[in-house]
C-alpha positions in Angstrom: -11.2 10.7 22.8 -9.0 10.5 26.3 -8.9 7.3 27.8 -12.5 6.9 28.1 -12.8 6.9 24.3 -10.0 5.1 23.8 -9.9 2.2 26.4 -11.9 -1.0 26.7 -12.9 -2.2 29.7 -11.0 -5.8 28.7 -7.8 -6.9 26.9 -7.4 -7.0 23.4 -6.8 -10.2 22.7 -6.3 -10.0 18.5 -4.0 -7.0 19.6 -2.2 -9.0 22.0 -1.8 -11.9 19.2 -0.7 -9.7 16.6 2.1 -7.8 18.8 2.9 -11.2 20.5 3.5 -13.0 17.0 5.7 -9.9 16.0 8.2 -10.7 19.3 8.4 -14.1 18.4 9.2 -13.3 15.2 11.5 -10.4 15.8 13.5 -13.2 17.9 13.7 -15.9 15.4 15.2 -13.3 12.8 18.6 -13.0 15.7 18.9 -16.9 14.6 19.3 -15.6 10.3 21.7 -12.5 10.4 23.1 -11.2 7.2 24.4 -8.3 7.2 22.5 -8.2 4.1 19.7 -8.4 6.0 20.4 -5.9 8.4 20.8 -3.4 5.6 17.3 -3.7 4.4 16.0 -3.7 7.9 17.9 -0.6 8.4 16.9 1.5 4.8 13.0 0.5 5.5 13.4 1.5 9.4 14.5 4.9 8.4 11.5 5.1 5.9 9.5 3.9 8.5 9.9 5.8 11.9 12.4 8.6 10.6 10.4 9.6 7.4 7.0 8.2 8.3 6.6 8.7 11.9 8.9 11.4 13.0 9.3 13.6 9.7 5.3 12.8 8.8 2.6 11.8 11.6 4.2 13.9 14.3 5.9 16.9 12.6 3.9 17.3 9.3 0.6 15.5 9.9 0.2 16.3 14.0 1.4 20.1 14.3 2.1 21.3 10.6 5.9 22.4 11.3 6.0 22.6 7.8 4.2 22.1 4.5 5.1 19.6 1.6 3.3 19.4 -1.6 0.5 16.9 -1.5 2.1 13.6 -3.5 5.4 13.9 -0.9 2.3 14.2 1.7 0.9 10.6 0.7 4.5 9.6 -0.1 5.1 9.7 3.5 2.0 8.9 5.0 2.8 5.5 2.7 6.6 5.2 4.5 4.7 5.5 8.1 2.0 2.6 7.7 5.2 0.8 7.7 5.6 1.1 10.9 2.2 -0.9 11.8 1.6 2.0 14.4 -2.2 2.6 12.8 -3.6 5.1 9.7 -2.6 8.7 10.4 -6.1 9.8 11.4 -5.8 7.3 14.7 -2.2 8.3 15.2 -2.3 11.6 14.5 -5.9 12.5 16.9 -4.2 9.9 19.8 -1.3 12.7 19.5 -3.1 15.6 19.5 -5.3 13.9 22.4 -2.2 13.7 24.2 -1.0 17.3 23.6 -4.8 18.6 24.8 -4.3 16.4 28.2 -0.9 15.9 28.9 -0.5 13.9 31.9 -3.9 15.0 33.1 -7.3 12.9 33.0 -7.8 11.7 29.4 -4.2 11.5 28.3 -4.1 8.2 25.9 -1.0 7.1 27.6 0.4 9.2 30.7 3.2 7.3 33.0 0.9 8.9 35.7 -1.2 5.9 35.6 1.9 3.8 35.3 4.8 3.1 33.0 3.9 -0.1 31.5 0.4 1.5 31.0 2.2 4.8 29.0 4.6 2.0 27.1 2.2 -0.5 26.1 -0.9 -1.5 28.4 -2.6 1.4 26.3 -2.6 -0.3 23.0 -3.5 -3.6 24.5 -6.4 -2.6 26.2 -7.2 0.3 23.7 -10.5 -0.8 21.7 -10.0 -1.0 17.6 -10.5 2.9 16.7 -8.1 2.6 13.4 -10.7 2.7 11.0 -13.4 4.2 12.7 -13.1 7.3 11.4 -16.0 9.1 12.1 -15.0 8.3 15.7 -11.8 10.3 15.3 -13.3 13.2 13.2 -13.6 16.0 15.3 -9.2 15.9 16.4 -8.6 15.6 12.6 -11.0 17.6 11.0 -8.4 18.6 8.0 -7.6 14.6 7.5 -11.0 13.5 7.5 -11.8 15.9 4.7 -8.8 14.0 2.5 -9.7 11.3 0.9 -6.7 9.7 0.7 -5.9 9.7 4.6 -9.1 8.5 5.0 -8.5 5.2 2.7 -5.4 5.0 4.5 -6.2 5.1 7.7 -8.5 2.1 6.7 -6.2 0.2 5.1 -3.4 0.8 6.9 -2.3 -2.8 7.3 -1.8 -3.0 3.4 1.5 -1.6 2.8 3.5 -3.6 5.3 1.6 -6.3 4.5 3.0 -5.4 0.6 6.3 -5.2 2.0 6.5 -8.7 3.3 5.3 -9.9 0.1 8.1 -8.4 -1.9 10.2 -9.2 0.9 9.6 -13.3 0.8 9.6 -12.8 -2.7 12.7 -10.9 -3.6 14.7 -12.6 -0.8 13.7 -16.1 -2.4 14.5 -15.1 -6.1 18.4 -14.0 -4.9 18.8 -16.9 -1.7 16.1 -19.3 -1.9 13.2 -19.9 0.3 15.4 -19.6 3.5 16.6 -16.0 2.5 13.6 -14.7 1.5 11.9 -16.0 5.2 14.7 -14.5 7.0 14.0 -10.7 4.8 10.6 -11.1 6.3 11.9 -11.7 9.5 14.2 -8.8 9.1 12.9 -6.5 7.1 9.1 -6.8 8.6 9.2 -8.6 12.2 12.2 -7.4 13.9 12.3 -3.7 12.5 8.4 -3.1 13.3 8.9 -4.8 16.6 11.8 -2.3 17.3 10.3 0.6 15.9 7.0 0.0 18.4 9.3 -0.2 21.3 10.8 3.3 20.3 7.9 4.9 19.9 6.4 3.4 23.0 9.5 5.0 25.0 8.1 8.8 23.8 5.2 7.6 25.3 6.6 6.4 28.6 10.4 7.4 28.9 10.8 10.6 28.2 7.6 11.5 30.5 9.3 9.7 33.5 13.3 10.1 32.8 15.2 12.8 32.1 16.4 16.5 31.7 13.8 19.6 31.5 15.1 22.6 30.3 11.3 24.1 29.9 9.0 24.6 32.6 5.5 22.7 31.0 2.3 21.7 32.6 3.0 18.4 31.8 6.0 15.5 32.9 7.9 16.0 29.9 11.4 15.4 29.4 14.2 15.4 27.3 16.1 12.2 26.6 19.1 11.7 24.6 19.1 8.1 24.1 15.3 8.0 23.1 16.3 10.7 20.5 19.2 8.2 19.2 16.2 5.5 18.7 13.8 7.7 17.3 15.4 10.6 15.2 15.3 13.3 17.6 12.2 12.6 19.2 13.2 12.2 22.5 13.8 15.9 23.1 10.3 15.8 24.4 10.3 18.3 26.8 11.6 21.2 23.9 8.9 19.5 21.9 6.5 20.2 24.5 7.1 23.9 24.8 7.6 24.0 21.2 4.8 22.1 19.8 4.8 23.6 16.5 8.5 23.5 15.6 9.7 21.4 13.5 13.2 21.0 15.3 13.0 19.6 18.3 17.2 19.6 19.3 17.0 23.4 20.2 20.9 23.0 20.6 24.1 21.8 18.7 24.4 18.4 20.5 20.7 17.7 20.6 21.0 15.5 17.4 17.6 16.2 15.5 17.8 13.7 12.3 14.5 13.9 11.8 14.7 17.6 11.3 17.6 17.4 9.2 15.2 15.5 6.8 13.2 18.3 6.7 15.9 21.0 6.2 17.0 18.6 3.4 13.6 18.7 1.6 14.0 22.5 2.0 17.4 22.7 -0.4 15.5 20.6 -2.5 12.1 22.9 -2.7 10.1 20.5 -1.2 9.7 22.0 2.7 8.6 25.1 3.4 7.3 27.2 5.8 9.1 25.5 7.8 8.3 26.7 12.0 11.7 26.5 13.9 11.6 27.4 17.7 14.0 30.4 19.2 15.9 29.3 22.3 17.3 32.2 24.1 20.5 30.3 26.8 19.8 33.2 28.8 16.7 32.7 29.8 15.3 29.3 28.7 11.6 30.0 28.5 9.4 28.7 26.2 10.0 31.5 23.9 7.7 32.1 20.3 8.8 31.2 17.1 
């Protein structure tokens, strides 16, 4: 895939619209606060880019750190279309893409051929690859042989698309027709418009900004406050020597929530082997696990 596979040659104008109606409406739900409201923006955001992206497309789905049985598998994959960020078979290849060509010739979205490009020009000038699975086969050949992530990764618009009907409708049945616009605005528009931004910032942020402890071939870094955004994600430099691990805070302030999901699912007999990188202070080489 790489950028030649992945890029257009011209804007993506339904893309554009789409992200552009998702800002507007992110900023109209500032106008209906609740702290209501900001609960249910907050439980599904967790779902969404904690349990779904973090926990599932990037530590699960992406690099195996671990193994789940298969219904907590498709539970999670659910929680991630949430976050309007594509079907795991086009999120998950455009990852291991990047991991293959970091920061070098083909990397979906390296700062190297500037910020804005790593943060966001690659989605709007990326063609439509979400569906075309067939396209996407050969980085995902264990996901394209599931039928289930391949049905998602088709219909990936559906479940946040469910969400906003059961948000209008729920909100409307306990405040009227204004409260259950404003849980849409909330609970759809503002929390995936925030959740795109912090992914984006893995993309861009922590491969422009920040601290590396590891010596990769790539521009890697580690970034607390794009780990406060995103669950732990921002240690992108461990993450980068580490790919496998399922931790990514290799030390005791490196807040990892995402991994402390997936230690949780472990008490419970639900995560197991579960790959956890060793990090000598010593001699802070990317060391095995």
């Amino acid at each position: 895939m790489g950028r030649t596979a992945a890029v257009s040659d011209g804007l993506s104008w339904g893309m554009l619209l789409v992200i552009g109606l998702f800002h507007a409406g992110a900023l109209a739900a500032l106008f209906l606060f609740s702290w209501q409201r900001l609960l249910v923006m907050a439980v599904i955001y967790v779902l969404a880019i904690n349990v779904g992206i973090g926990m599932c497309y990037h530590r699960l789905l992406t690099h195996r750190g671990y193994q789940v049985p298969r219904w907590l598998e498709y539970l999670m994959t659910f929680f991630a279309t949430l976050s309007l960020e594509g079907g795991p078979i086009f999120w998950v290849s455009t990852h291991r893409v990047h991991h293959q060509l970091s920061d070098k010739e083909g990397d979906p979205h390296t700062p190297r051929e500037g910020g804005w490009w790593a943060h966001a020009g690659w989605v709007f000038f990326g063609e439509s690859l979400h569906a075309q699975t067939e396209v996407l086969a050969r980085y995902t050949p264990d996901l394209t042989r599931d039928r289930f992530h391949v049905w998602m990764s088709k219909y990936h618009w559906l479940p946040v698309t469910l969400s906003a009907v059961l948000l209008v409708a729920g909100g409307w049945y306990w405040g009227g027709l204004v409260n259950g616009l404003a849980m849409l605005m909330w609970g759809v528009f503002l929390r995936v418009t925030i959740g795109l931004h912090a992914t984006w910032l893995v993309n861009s942020a922590t491969h422009m900004w920040g601290r590396r402890r590891f010596d990769t071939r790539d521009d890697s870094r580690n970034s607390w406050w794009v780990a406060l955004l995103t669950g732990g994600e921002g240690w992108h430099n461990n993450h980068h020597a580490h790919p496998v691990s399922a931790r990514h805070g290799l030390t005791w302030y490196e807040i990892d929530p995402n991994f402390w999901g997936i230690w949780i699912l472990s008490k419970l007999g639900l995560a197991r082997k579960i790959h956890v990188a060793k990090f000598d202070r010593t001699n802070p080489k990317p060391a095995g696990l």
